[in-house]
C-alpha positions in Angstrom: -2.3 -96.6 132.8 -5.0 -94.0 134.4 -8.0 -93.7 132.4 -7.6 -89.8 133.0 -4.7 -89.5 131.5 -5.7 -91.9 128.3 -8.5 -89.2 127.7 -6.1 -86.0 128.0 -3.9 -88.0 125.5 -6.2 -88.2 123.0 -7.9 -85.3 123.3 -4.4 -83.4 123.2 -3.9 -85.4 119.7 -6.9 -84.5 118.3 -6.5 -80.3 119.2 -2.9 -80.7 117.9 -4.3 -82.8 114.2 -7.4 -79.9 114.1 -4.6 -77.2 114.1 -2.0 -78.8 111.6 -5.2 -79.1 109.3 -6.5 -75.6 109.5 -2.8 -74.5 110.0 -1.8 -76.1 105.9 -5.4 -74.9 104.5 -5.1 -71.5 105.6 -1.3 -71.7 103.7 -2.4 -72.8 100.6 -5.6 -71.2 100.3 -4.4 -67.7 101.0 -1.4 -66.8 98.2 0.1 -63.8 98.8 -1.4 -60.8 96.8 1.3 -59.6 94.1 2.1 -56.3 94.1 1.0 -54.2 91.4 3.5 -51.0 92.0 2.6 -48.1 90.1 5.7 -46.4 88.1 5.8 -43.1 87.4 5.6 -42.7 83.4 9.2 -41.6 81.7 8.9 -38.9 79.6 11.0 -39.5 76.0 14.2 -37.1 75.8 13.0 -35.3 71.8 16.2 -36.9 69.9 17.5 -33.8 67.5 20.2 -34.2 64.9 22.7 -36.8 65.2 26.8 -34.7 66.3 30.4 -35.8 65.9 31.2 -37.7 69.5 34.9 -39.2 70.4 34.6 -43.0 70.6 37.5 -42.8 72.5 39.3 -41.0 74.9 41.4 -37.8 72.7 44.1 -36.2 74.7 46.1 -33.2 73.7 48.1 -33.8 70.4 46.1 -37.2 68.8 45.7 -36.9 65.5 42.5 -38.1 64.4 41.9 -40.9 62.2 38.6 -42.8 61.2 38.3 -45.0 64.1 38.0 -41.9 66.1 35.2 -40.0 65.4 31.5 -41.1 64.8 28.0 -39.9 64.2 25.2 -40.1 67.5 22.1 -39.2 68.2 22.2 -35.8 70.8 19.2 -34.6 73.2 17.3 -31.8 70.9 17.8 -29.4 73.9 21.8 -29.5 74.2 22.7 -29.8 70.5 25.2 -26.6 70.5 26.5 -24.3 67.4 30.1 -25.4 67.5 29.1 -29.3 67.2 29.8 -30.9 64.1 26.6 -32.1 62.8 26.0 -34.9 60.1 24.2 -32.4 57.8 27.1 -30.4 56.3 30.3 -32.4 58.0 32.4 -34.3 55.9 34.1 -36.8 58.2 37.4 -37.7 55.4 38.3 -34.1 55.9 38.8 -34.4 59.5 41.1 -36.8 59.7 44.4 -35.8 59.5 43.3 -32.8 62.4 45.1 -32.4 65.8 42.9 -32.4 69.0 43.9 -29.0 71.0 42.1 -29.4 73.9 41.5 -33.3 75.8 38.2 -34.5 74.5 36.9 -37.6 76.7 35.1 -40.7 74.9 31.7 -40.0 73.9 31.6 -36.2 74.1 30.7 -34.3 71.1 33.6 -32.9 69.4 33.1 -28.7 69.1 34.7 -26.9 66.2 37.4 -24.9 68.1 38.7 -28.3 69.6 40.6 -29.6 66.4 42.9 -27.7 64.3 43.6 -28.5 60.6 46.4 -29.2 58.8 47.4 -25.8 57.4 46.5 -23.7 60.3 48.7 -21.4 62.6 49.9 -23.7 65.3 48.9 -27.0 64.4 51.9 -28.4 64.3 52.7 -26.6 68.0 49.3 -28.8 68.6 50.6 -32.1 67.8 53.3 -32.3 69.8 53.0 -33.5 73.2 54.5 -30.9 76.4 57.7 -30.5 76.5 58.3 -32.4 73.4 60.0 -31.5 70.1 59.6 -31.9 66.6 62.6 -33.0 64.3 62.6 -33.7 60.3 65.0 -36.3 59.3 65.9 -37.1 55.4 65.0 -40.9 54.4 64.7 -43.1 51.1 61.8 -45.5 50.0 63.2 -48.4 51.2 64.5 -47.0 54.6 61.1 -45.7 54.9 59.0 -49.1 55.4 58.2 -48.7 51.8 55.8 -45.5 52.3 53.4 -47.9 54.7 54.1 -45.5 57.6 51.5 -42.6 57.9 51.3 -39.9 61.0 50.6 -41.3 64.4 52.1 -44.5 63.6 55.1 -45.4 66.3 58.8 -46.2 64.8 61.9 -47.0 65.7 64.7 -45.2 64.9 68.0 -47.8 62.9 71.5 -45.9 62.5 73.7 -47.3 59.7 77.0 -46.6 59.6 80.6 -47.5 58.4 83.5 -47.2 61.3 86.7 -46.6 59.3 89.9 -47.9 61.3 91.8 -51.1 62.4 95.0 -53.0 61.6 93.8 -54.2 58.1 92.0 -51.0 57.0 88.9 -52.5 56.2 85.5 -51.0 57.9 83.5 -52.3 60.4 79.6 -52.2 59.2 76.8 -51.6 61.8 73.4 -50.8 62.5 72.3 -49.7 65.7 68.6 -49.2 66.6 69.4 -45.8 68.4 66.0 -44.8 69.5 62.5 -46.6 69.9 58.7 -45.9 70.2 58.7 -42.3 68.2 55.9 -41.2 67.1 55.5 -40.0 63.6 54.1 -36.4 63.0 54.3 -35.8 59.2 55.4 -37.6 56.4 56.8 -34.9 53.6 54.1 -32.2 54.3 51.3 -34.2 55.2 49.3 -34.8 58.0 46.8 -36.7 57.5 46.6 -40.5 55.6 45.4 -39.7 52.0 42.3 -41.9 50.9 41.8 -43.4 47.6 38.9 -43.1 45.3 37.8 -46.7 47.3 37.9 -44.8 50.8 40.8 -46.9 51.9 44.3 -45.5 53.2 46.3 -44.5 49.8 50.6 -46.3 50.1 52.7 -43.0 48.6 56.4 -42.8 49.0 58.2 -40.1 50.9 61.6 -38.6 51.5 61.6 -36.6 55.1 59.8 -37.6 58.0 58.8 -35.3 61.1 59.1 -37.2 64.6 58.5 -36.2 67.6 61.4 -36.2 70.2 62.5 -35.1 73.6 64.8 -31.7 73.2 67.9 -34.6 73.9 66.4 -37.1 71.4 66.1 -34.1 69.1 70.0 -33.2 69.7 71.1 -37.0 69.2 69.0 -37.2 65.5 71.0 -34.2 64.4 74.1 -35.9 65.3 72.8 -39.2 63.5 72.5 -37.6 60.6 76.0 -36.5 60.0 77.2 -39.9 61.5 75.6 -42.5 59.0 72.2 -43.0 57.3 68.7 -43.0 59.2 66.0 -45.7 58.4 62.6 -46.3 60.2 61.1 -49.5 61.4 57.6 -49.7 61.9 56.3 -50.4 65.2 53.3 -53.2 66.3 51.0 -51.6 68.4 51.0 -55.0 70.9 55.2 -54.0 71.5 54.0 -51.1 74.2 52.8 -53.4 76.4 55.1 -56.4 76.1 57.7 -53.7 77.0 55.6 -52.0 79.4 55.1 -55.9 81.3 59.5 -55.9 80.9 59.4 -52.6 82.4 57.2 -53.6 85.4 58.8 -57.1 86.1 62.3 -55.5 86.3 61.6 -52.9 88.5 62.2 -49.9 86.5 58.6 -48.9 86.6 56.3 -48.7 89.9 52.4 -49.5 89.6 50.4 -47.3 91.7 48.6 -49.5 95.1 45.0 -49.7 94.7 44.5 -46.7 92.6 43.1 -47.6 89.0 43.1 -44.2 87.6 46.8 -43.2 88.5 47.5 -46.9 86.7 46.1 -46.4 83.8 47.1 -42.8 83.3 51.0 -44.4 84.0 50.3 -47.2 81.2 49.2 -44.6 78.9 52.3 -42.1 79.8 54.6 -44.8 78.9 52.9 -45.5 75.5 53.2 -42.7 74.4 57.0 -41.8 75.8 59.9 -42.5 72.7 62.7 -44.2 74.7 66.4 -44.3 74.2 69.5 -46.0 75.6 69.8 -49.7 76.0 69.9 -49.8 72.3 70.5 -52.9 70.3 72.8 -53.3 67.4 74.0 -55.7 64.6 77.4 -56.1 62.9 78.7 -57.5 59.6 79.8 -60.5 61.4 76.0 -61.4 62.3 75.0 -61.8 58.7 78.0 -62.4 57.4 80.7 -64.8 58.3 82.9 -63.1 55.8 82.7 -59.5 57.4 84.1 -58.5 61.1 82.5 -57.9 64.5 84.3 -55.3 65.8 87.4 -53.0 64.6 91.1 -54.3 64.7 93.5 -52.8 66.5 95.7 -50.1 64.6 99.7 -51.1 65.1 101.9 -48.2 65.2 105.2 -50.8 64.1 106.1 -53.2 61.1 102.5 -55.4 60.7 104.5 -58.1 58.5 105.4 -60.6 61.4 106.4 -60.8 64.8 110.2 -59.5 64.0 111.9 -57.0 61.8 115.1 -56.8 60.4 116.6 -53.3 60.1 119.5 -52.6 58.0 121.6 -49.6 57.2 125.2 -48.7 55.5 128.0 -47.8 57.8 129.2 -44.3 56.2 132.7 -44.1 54.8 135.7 -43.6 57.2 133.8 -45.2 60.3 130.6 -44.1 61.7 127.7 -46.4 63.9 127.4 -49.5 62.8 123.9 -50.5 61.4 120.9 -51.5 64.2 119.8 -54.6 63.9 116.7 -55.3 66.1 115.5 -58.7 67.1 112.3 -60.1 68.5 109.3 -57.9 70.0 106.4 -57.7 71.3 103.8 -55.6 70.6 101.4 -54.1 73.6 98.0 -53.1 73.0 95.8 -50.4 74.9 92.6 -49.7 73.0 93.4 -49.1 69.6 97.4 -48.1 70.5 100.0 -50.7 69.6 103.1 -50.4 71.5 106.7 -52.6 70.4 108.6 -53.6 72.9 111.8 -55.0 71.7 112.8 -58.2 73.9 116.0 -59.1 72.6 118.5 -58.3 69.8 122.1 -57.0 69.5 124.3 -53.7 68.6 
């Protein structure tokens, strides 16, 4: 190999090592300076007295209970007249009130917002638009045992005797003829009386005040001259397993890509009572000894599938007596119809 380029070689190798060394001192001799940014001081908000807030979203109509309503801290500057302060608020009294105009969660609840129990219009303020309220008549037992209290969600059982049949004897059934009403009142109360403990007080009642639909109220008048009303108590989880029913059959369309108009649908059809496709029990499903439906009524002989019948020719001649043979017997609904098949005159 040329001498010359031997030299340039080396030379080349020891520029390139010079630089690699200078190159990795420079790197890890220099760390990068940290920046030291300089904030702008926050100025504390002056916390004043603590106000009632909603811990929850309050439409129109919700009667308040304790889970509703809390105390909070509020900015000294916006802490308003008509707020319900700690100082001089007693939160039992409240509950039992209907909201009269939407309160969203975490606002502070003003004074003109809630009515009372009492007050003009606060039953007008519990019901929902367009809904009614209706008073039914109820014992203790058909009445959950007192353990349902306003707001609470029912469903409403029809039990009733059906007179009729062959044999004469009733049919007994119950019919669960409306579902998911919400319960207004229970006697004259509002609200869910507290013992001396603080906790929810079990008293007995004999009317209850639902709130129905203008049909739904037409239908409980005509239950009540039909049979006897009872309640059963709702779960709250049974909204949305009927809600997920609802969905996967078709009858109710989720909004596309819109979470607001979704969740204002889910809680439309919580809070909608809900009749037709009702479910019902019979005497036969408890009892093997009692019937599932009413026999037909026979307008002929019911002792056998033939009747003999006789008569006394009158003196000095006259038409002989009728004697009639087999028959048959038609039915259409709850009309029996004989139909002679053979016999002689």
């Amino acid at each position: 190999m040329d001498s010359r380029k031997i030299v340039l070689l080396v030379g080349a190798l020891f520029v390139a090592g010079i630089t690699a060394f200078f190159a990795r001192t420079l790197i890890a001799g220099s760390a990068a300076p940290e920046a030291a940014a300089m904030g702008q001081p926050v100025a504390a908000v002056p916390m004043g007295p603590e106000v009632l807030v909603a811990t929850r979203a309050l439409p129109i109509g919700t009667i308040l209970d304790a889970t509703a309503l809390k105390f909070q801290p509020w900015p000294k500057e916006l802490v308003d007249g008509a707020y319900y302060l700690r100082t001089g608020t007693d939160l039992s009294k409240l509950q039992g009130t209907v909201v009269r105009s939407a309160i969203t969660a975490g606002q502070p609840v003003t004074k003109g917002a809630l009515v009372s129990p009492g007050d003009r219009g606060f039953l007008a303020a519990a019901l929902g638009p367009g809904m009614r309220a209706v008073t039914v008549s109820v014992s203790s037992q058909a009445a959950v045992a007192g353990f349902v209290f306003p707001g609470d969600r029912i469903d409403l059982v029809l039990t009733q005797t059906v007179n009729g049949g062959g044999d004469g004897q009733p049919l007994k059934v119950s019919e669960t003829i409306m579902r998911n009403v919400r319960v207004l009142a229970t006697d004259q109360r509002t609200d869910n009386v507290a013992g001396e403990d603080g906790k929810t007080r079990v008293s007995t009642f004999s009317t209850v005040t639902l709130e129905a639909t203008p049909k739904m109220a037409e239908q409980v008048a005509v239950a009540r001259t039909i049979g006897e009303l009872s309640l059963s108590l709702r779960a709250l989880a049974d909204n949305s397993s009927e809600l997920e029913e609802a969905i996967a059959s078709g009858a109710v369309k989720v909004p596309d890509g819109d979470p607001k108009a979704e969740k204002a649908m889910m809680v439309r059809i919580a809070s909608q009572p809900q009749t037709g496709g009702t479910t019902y029990a019979t005497g036969a499903d408890v009892s093997r000894f009692q019937r599932s439906s009413v026999p037909a009524k026979a307008s002929g002989p019911s002792d056998g599938t033939s009747s003999m019948t006789s008569g006394v020719a009158p003196a000095g001649g006259g038409t002989a007596p009728v004697i009639q043979g087999p028959v048959v017997r038609v039915a259409r609904g709850n009309t029996v119809t004989v139909v002679p098949v053979g016999g002689k005159n």
